[in-house]
C-alpha positions as CSV (number, residue, x, y, z in Angstrom):
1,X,184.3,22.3,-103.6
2,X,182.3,20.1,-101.4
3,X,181.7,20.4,-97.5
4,X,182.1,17.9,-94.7
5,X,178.3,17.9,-94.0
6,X,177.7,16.9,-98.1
7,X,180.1,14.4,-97.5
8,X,178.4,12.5,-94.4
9,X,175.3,12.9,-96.4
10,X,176.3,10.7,-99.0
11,X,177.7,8.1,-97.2
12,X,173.9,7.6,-95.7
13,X,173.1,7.4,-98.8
14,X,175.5,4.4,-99.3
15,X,174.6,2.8,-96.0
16,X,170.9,2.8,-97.0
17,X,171.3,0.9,-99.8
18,X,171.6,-2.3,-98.3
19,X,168.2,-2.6,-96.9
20,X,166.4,-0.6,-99.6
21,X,164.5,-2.3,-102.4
22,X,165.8,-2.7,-105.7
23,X,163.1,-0.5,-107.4
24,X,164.0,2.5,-105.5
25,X,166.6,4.7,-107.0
26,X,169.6,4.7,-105.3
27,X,172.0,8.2,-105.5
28,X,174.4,8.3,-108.6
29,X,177.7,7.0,-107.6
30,X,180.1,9.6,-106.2
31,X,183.5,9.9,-105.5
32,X,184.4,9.0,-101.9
33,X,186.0,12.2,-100.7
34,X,189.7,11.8,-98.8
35,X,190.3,14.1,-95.7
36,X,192.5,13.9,-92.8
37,X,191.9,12.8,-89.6
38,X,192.5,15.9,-88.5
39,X,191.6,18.5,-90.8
40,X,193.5,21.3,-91.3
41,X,192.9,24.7,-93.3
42,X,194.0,23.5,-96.5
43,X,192.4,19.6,-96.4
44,X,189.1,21.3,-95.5
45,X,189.0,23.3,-98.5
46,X,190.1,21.0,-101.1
47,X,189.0,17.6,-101.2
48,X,190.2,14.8,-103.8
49,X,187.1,13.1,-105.5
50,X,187.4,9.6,-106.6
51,X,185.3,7.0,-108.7
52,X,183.2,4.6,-106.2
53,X,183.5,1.3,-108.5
54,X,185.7,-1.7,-108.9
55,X,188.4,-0.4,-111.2
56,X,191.4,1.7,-109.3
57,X,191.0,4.7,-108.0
58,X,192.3,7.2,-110.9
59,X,191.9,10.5,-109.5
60,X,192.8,11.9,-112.8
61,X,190.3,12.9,-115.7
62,X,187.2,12.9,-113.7
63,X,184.2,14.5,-115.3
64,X,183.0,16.5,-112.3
65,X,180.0,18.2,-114.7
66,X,178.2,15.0,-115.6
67,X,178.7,13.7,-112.1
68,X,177.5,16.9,-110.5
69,X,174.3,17.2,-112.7
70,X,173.6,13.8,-112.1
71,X,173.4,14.3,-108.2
72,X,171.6,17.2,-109.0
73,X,168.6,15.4,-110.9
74,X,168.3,12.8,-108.1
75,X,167.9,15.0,-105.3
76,X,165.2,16.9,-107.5
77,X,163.0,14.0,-107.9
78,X,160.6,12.2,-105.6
79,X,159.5,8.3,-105.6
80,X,156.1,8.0,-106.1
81,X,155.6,11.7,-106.2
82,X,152.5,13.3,-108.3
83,X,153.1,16.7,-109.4
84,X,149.5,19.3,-109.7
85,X,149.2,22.6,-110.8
86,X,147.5,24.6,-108.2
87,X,144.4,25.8,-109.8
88,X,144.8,29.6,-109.0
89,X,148.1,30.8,-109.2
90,X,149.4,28.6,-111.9
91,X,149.1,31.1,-114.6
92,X,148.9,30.7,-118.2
93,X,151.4,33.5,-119.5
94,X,149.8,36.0,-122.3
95,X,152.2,37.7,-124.5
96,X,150.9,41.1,-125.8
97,X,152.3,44.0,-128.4
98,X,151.4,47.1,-128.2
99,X,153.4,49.4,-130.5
100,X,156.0,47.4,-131.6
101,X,156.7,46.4,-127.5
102,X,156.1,43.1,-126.2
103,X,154.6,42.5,-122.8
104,X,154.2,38.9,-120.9
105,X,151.5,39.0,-117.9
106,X,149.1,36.6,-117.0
107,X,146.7,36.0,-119.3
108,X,143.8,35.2,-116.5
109,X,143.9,39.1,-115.1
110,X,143.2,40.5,-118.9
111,X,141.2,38.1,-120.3
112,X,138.1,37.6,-117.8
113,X,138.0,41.1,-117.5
114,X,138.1,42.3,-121.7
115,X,135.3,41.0,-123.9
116,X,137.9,41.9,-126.3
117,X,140.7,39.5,-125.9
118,X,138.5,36.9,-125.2
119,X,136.8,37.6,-128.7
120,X,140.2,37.9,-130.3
121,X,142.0,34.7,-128.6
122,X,138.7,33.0,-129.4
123,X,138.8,33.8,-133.1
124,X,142.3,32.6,-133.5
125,X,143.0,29.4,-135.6
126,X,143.1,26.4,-133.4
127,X,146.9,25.8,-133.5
128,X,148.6,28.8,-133.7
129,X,149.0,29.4,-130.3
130,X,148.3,33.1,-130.4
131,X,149.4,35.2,-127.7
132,X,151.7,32.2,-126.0
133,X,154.9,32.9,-127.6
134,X,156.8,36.3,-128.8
135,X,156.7,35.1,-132.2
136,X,153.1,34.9,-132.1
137,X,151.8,37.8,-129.7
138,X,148.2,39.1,-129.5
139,X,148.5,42.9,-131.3
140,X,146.5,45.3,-129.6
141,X,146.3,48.7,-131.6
142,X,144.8,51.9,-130.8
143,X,146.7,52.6,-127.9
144,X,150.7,53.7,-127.2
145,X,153.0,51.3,-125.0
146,X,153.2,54.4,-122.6
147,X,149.3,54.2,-122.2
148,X,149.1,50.1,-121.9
149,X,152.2,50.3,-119.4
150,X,150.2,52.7,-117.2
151,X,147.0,50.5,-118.1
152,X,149.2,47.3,-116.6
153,X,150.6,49.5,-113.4
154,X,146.6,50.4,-112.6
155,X,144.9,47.2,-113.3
156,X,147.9,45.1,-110.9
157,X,148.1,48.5,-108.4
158,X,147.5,46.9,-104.6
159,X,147.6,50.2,-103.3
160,X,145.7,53.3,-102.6
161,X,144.2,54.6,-105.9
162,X,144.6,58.4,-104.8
163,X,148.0,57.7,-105.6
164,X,147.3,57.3,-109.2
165,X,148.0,60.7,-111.0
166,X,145.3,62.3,-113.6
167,X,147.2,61.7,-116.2
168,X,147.3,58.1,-115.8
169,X,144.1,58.1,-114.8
170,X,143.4,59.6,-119.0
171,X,145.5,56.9,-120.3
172,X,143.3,53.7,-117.9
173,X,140.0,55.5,-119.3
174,X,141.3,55.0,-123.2
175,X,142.6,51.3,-122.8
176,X,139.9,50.0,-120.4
177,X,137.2,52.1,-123.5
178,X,139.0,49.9,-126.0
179,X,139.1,46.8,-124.5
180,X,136.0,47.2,-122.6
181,X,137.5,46.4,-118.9
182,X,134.3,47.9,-117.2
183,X,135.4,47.8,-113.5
184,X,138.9,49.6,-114.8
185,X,136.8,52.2,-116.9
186,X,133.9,53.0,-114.6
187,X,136.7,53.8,-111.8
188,X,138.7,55.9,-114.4
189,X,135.6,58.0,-115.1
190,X,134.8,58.5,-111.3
191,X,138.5,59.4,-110.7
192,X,138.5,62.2,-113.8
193,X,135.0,63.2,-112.5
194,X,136.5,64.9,-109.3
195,X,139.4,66.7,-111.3
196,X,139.3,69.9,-113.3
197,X,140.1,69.0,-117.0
198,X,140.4,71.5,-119.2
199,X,137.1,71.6,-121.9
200,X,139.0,70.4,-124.4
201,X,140.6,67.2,-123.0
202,X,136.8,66.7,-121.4
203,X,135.5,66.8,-124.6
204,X,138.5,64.9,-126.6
205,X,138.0,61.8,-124.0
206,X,134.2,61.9,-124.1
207,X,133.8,61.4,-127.6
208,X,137.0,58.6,-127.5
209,X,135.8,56.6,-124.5
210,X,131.8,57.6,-124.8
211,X,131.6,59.6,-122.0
212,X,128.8,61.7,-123.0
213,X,127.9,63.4,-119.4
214,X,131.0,65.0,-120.2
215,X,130.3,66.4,-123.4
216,X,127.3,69.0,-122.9
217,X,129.5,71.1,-120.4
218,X,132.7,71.2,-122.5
219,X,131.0,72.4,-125.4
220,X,129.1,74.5,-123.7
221,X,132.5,76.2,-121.9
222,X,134.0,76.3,-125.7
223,X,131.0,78.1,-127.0
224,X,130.7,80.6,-124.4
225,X,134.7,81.4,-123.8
226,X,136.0,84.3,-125.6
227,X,139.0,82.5,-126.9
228,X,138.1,80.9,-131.0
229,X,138.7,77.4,-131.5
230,X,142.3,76.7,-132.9
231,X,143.2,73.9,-135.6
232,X,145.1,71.9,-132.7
233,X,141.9,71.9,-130.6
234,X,139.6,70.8,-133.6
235,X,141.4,67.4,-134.0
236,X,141.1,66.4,-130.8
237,X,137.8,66.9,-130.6
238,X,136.7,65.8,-134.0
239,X,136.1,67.9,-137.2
240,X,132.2,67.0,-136.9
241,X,131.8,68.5,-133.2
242,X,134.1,71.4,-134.1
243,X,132.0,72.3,-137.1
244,X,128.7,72.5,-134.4
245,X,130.6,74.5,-132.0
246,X,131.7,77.2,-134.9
247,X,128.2,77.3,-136.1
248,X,126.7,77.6,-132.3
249,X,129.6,80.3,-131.7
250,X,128.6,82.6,-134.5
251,X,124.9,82.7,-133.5
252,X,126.0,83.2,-129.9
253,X,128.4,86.7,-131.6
254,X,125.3,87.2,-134.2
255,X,123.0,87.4,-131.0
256,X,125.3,89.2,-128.6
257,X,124.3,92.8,-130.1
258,X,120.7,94.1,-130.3
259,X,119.2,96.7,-131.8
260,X,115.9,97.9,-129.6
261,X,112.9,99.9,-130.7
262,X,110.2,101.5,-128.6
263,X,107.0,102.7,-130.0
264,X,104.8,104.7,-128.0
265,X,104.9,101.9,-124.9
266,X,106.6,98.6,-125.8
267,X,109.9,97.8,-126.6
268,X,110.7,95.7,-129.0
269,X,113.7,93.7,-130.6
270,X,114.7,94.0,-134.2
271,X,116.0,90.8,-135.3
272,X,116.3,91.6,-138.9
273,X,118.9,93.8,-137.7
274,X,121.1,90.8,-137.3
275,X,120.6,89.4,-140.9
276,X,119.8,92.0,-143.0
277,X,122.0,92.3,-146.6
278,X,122.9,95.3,-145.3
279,X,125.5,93.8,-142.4
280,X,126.4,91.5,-145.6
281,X,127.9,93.8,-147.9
282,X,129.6,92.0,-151.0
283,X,132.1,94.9,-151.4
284,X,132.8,96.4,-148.0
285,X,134.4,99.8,-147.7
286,X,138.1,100.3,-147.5
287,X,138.1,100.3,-143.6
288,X,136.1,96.8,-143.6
289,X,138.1,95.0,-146.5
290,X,141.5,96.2,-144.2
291,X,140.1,94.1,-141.5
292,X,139.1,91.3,-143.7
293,X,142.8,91.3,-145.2
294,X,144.7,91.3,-142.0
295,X,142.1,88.5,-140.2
296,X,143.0,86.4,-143.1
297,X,146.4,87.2,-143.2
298,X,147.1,86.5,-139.5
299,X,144.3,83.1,-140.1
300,X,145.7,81.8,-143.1
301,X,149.5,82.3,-142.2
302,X,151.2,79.9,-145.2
303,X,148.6,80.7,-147.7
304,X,147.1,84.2,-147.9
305,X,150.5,86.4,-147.8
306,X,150.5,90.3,-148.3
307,X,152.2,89.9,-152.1
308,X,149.3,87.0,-152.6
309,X,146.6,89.5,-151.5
310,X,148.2,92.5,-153.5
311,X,148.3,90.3,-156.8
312,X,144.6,88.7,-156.2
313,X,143.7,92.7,-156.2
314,X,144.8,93.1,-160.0
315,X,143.4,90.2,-161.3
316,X,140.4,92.2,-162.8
317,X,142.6,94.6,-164.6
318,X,144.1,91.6,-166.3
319,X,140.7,90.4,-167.0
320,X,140.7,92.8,-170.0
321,X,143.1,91.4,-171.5
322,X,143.5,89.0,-174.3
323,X,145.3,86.8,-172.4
324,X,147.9,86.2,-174.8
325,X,150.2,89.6,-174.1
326,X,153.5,90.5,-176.1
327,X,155.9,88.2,-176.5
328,X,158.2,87.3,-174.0
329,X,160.6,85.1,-175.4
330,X,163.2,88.0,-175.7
331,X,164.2,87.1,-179.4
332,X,164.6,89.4,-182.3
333,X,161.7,88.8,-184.6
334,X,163.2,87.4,-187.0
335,X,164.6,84.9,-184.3
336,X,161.3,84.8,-183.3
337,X,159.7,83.7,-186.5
338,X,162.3,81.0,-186.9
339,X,162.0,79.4,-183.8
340,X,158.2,79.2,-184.3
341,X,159.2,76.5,-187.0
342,X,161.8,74.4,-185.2
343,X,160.6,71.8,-183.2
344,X,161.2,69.4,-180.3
345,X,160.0,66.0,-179.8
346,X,158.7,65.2,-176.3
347,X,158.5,61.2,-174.9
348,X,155.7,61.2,-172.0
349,X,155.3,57.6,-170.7
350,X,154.8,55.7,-174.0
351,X,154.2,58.1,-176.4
352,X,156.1,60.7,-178.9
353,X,154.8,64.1,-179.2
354,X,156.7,66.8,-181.7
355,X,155.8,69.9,-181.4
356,X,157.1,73.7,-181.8
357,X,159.7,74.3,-179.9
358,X,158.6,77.6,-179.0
359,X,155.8,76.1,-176.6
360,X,158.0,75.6,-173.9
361,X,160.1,79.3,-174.7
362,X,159.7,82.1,-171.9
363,X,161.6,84.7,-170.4
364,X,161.5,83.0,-167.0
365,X,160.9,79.3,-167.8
366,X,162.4,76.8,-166.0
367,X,161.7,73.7,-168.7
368,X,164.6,74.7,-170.5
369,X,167.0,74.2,-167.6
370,X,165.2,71.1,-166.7
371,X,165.5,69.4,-170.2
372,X,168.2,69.2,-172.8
373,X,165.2,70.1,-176.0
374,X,166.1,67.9,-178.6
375,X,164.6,67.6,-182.2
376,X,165.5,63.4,-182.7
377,X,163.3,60.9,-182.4
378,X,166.0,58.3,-181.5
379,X,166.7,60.6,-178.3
380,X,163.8,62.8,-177.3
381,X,163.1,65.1,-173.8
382,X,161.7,62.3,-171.3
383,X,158.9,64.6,-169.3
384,X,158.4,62.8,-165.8
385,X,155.5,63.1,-163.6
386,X,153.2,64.1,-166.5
387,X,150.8,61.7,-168.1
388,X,150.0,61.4,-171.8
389,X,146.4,63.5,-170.8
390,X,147.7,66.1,-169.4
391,X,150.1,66.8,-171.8
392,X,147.5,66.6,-174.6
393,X,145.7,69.0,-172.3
394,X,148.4,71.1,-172.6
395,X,149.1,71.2,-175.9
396,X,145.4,71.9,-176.6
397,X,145.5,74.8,-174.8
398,X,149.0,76.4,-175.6
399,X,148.5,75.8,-179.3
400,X,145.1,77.2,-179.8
401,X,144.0,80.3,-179.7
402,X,141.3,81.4,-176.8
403,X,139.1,81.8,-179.7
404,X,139.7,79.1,-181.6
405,X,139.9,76.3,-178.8
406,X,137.0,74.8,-177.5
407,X,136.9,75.7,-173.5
408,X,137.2,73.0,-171.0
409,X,137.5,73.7,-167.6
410,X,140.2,71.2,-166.7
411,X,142.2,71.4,-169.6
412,X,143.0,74.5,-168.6
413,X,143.4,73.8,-165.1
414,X,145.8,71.1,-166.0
415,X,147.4,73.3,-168.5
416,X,147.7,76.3,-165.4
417,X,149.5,74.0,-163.1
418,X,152.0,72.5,-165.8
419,X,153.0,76.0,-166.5
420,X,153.2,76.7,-162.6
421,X,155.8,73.6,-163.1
422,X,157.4,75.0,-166.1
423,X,157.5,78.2,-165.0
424,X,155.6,79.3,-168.6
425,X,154.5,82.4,-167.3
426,X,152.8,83.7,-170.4
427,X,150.7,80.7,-170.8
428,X,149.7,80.5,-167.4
429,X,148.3,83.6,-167.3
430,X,146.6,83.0,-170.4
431,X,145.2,79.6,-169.1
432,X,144.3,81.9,-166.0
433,X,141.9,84.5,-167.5
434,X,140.4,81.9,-169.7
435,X,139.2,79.9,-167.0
436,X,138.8,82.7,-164.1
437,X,135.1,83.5,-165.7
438,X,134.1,79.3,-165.8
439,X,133.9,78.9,-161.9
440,X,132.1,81.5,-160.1
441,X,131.2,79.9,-156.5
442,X,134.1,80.5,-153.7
443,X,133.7,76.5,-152.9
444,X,134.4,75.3,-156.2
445,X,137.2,77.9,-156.2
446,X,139.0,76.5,-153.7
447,X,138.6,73.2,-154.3
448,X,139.9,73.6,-157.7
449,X,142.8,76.2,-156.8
450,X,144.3,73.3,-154.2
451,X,144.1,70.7,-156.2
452,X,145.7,72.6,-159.1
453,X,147.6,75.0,-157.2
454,X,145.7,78.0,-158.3
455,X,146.6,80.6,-155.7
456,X,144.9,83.8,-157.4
457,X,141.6,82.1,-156.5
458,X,142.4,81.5,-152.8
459,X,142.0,84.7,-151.7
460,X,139.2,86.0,-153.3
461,X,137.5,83.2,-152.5
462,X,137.9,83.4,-148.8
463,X,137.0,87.0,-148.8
464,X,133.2,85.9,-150.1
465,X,132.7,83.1,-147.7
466,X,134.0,85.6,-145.1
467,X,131.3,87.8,-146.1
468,X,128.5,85.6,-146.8
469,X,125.4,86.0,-144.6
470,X,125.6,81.9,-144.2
471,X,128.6,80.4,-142.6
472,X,129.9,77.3,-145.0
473,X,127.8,74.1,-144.9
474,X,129.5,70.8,-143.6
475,X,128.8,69.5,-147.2
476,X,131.2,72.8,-148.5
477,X,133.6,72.2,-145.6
478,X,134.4,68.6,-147.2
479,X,134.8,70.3,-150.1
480,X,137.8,72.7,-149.3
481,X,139.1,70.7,-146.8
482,X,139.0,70.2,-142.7
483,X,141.9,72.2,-142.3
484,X,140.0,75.8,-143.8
485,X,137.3,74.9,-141.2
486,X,138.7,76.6,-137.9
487,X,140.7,79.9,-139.8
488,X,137.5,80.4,-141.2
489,X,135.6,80.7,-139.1
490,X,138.0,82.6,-137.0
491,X,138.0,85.4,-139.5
492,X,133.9,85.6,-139.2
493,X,133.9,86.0,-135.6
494,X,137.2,88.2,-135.6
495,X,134.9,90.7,-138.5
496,X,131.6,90.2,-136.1
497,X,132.5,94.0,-134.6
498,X,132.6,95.8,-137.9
499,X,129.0,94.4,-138.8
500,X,127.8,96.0,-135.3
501,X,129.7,99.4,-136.6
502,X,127.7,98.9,-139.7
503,X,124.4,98.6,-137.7
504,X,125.3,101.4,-135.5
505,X,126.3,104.0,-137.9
506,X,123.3,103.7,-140.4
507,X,120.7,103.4,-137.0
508,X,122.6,107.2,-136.4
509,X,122.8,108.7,-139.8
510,X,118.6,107.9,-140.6
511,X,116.9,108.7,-137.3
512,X,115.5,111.6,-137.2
513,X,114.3,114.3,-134.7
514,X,114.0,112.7,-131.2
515,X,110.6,111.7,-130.6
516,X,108.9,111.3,-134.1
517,X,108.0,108.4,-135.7
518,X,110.5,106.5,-137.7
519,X,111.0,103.5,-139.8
520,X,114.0,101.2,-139.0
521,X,116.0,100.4,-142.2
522,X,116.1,96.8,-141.3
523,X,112.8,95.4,-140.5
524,X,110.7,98.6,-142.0
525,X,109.3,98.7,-138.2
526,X,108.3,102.1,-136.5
527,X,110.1,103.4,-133.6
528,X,110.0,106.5,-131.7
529,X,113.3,105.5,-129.9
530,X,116.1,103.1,-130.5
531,X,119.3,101.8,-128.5
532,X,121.5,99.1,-128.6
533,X,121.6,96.2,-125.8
534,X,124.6,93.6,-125.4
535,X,123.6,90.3,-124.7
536,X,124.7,89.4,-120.3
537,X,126.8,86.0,-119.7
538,X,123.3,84.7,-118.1
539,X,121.9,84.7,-121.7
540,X,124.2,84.0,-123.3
541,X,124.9,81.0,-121.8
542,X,121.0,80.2,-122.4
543,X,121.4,81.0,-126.1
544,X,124.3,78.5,-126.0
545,X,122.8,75.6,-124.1
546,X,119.5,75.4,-126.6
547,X,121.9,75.6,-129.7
548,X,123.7,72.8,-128.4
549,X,121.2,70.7,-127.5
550,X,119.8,71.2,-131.5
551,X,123.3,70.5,-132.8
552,X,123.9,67.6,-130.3
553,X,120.7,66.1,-129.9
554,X,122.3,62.8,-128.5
555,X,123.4,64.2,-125.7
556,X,121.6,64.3,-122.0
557,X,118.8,66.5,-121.6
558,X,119.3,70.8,-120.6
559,X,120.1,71.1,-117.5
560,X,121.3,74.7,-116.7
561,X,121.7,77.2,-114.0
562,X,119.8,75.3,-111.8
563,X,116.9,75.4,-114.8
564,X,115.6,72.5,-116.4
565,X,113.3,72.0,-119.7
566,X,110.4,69.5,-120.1
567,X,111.2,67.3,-123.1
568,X,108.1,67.8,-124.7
569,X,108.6,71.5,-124.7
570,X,112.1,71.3,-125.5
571,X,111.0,69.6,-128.6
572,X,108.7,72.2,-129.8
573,X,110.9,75.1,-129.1
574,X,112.8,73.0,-131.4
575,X,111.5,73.0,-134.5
576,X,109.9,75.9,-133.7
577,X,114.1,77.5,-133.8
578,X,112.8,79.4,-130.7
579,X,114.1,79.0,-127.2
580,X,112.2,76.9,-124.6
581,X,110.7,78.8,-121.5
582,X,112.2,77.6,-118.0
583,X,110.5,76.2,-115.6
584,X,110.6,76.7,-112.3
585,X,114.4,75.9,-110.8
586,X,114.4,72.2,-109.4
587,X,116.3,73.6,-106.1
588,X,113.9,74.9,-103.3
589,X,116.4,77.4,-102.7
590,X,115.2,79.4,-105.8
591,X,111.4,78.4,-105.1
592,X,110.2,82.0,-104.4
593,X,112.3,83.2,-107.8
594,X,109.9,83.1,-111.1
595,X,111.5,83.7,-114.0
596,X,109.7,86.3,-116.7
597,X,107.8,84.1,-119.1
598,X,108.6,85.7,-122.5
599,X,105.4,87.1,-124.5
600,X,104.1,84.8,-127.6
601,X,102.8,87.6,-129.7
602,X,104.1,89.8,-132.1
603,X,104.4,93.8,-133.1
604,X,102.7,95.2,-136.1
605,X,106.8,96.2,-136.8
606,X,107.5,92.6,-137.6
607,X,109.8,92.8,-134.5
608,X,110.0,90.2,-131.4
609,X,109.0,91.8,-128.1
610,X,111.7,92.0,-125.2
């Protein structure tokens, strides 16, 4: 369809090119339109083309496409004309993926601002065109789409910031971290500086986007908060930091009760009270293992059960045992005695083994249901997901009498867990009480009963490293595994009350008649009079701040309650594992307020003064 004012316009065209040069270009030829004189509704709307050449007209089989884009591409182009690309805003497209999602922006905005993808698009062999085309994008890893996208909205927002929620404001601080957009990140932290996180997410961003201000008072307010640690909140923060923060919480609930003697005029504070042996039994009584069993129990919810607990409990009784108990085949003897000489031939990997068949007999085995047992070469059982070692192992141990085979740890380990898989009963449990007397520490225990599925050892095991004086060292927490860490722990704080009811009941049953002379049963101190003091929130929070600054000695220097600490001083309390005297606050509000230097010396009890 063509209008009347397209029409005129190309019969100027036409006109003109009498008097133009011949090196100009002149308009494609067109079809002369034919109208009426007077044009009417339905001449105006449809108009017969024709060819513009010598030939006649045939109005017929015109190709109105190739006409069309050839009057198209002339009007397009300009004689003479030089075409620039405007030095700003014609942008260089940079295509991007981020989680399997491609984003195209321009590259100019990202890469002056991100040490990062310059350094990448830099390192990029010449030719390959990296981040130019979706088939070759620039991966960016470390992040979510959700967080870039949010990253993109921020960095090309023209509007007013306080717009931006908190939450997007989390997800700028972790892309601009990793690809080191400073302007984006130092805005990010300002923004999160003027909200309330919770101490968690402070401390989870700090350590991912090195935001160390943060750090001192999140750990702090997990230190000092009632509530333990949970397993979801030690991988966000990190396994290392969670590990200091247990460690700082247990001195804060091993320092929060205090036994207090007075002889004649000064009071004193018995610290052995809070590490003596005798807060440390190694076989509590029956209302302190009750606790222990339920703590664990409720701690260690999928692998220290009620049944597990009751069965760990009569492993000693077995320990008297032979290991080898009646048979338990359920076969006449005589059955008995001629199964012992029929045999089955085992194929493990690449190797034959032929053996007696009762090896693998038991009331409540499972390898008989597994595998067809077969006594031919030519079609042996095919054992799968057993190597030729362990099998050996195996067979070492099942064969051989306790006293006739020479012990090795894990041959009987490996020989425990195949019968676990076998459901060989009998020689588990023999396996079991040969072994049980070989490893003695509650580390090695665990380590060996997870890796071999050992669960009579599990319990036990946590009970003595719930009862140990010293918490587990990082270099045991590796051991056993992150994921024991936090329960742990958990249990030790959640059994901190029945140590105090320890303390308090022997301080009752050996003093004596008021106002004699006594000695205390934990530092051998005398004492005419004793009491117990709790520890207030203002010291606690004291006793928290110097552990943390031991534990995280990277972090900024103490500043607390309006009290402040010399770093020399700091230093010496130290390694000194006492806590630094405060100076006067830094605020002239608290000017006229000194603070009660505590005293250097010592008692002739062996006890700290007040």
């Amino acid at each position: 369809m063509m209008s009347n004012e397209k029409v005129d316009r190309s019969r100027v065209y036409a006109a003109d090119s009498d008097d133009s040069d011949e090196d100009i270009p002149q308009p494609p030829t067109a079809t002369e339109p034919k109208f009426d004189d007077r044009p009417n509704e339905t001449t105006t709307t449809q108009i017969d083309l024709v060819h513009r050449t010598n030939d006649p007209v045939e109005p017929l089989g015109y190709d109105y496409a190739s006409e069309a884009q050839k009057l198209a591409d002339w009007k397009g182009s300009s004689v003479g004309e030089v075409v620039q690309k405007d030095e700003e805003f014609y942008m260089k497209p940079l295509v991007i993926e981020v989680d399997e999602q491609i984003f195209n922006l321009p590259q100019r905005d990202l890469v002056e601002q991100s040490p990062v993808v310059q350094a990448i698009l830099a390192s990029s062999p010449p030719g390959e065109r990296l981040g130019e085309t979706e088939e070759h994008p620039l991966i960016l890893s470390g992040m979510n789409n959700n967080e870039f996208n949010t990253f993109l909205e921020v960095l090309y927002h023209a509007g007013d910031q306080n717009e931006i929620e908190t939450n997007a404001w989390k997800d700028v601080l972790k892309v601009a971290s990793i690809l080191q957009v400073q302007d984006l990140y130092n805005t990010a932290v300002v923004r999160l500086d003027d909200v309330s996180l919770e101490p968690v997410s402070k401390a989870q961003l700090g350590n991912l986007c090195d935001v160390k201000r943060w750090l001192r008072p999140a750990y702090e307010a997990l230190c000092t908060r009632a509530e333990a640690l949970t397993v979801e909140e030690g991988e966000k923060i990190g396994w290392g930091p969670a590990f200091k923060l247990l460690k700082i919480r247990e001195i804060k609930f091993m320092k929060s009760l205090t036994l207090c003697h007075k002889l004649k005029d000064t009071d004193t504070v018995c610290k052995a009270s809070q590490t003596s042996d005798i807060i440390f039994p190694d076989k509590p009584d029956e209302g302190f293992q009750e606790t222990i069993d339920a703590c664990l129990i409720k701690a260690f919810q999928d692998i220290v059960t009620s049944s597990s607990v009751a069965a760990s409990k009569e492993v000693a009784a077995l320990e008297d045992d032979d290991g080898m108990g009646p048979p338990s085949s359920g076969l006449s003897p005589g059955s008995r005695m001629s199964s012992a000489f029929s045999f089955v031939v085992l194929k493990v990997e690449d190797s034959l083994f032929r053996v007696p068949r009762n090896t693998f007999e038991d009331q409540a085995s499972t390898f008989q249901a597994m595998y067809d047992v077969s006594d031919d070469d030519e079609e042996p059982v095919v054992i799968h997901d057993v190597t030729v070692d362990d099998m050996r192992s195996f067979l070492k141990c099942t064969l051989k009498r306790a006293k006739d085979a020479k012990e090795n740890l894990f041959d009987l380990l490996t020989t425990y867990k195949l019968c676990e898989k076998w459901g060989l009963h009998r020689s588990r449990r023999s396996a079991f009480l040969r072994m049980n007397g070989m490893v003695e520490d509650p580390i090695e225990r665990i380590k060996y009963a997870r890796e071999f599925s050992v669960e009579e050892w599990v319990y036990p095991s946590l009970c003595a490293l719930v009862l140990r004086k010293d918490s587990p060292s990082e270099s045991e927490v590796i051991q056993i595994g992150y994921d024991y860490l936090i329960p742990l722990f958990r249990v030790r704080e959640e059994i901190m009350p029945e140590r105090w009811r320890i303390m308090q009941t022997l301080m009752n049953t050996t003093a004596g008649e008021p106002g004699t002379t006594h000695e205390c049963i934990f530092c051998n101190g005398e004492y005419t009079e004793f009491w117990f003091r709790s520890i207030d929130s203002e010291a606690e929070a004291r006793t928290v701040s110097f552990e943390v600054n031991k534990a995280f000695s990277e972090l900024p220097p103490i500043v607390h309650s309006g009290q402040y600490f010399e770093d020399q001083e700091l230093a010496r309390a130290i390694a000194n594992d006492s806590e630094p005297r405060a100076k006067e606050p830094m605020s002239t509000t608290n000017a006229g307020n000194k603070g009660r230097s505590r005293a250097s010396s010592t008692s002739s009890s062996g006890c700290c003064p007040c």
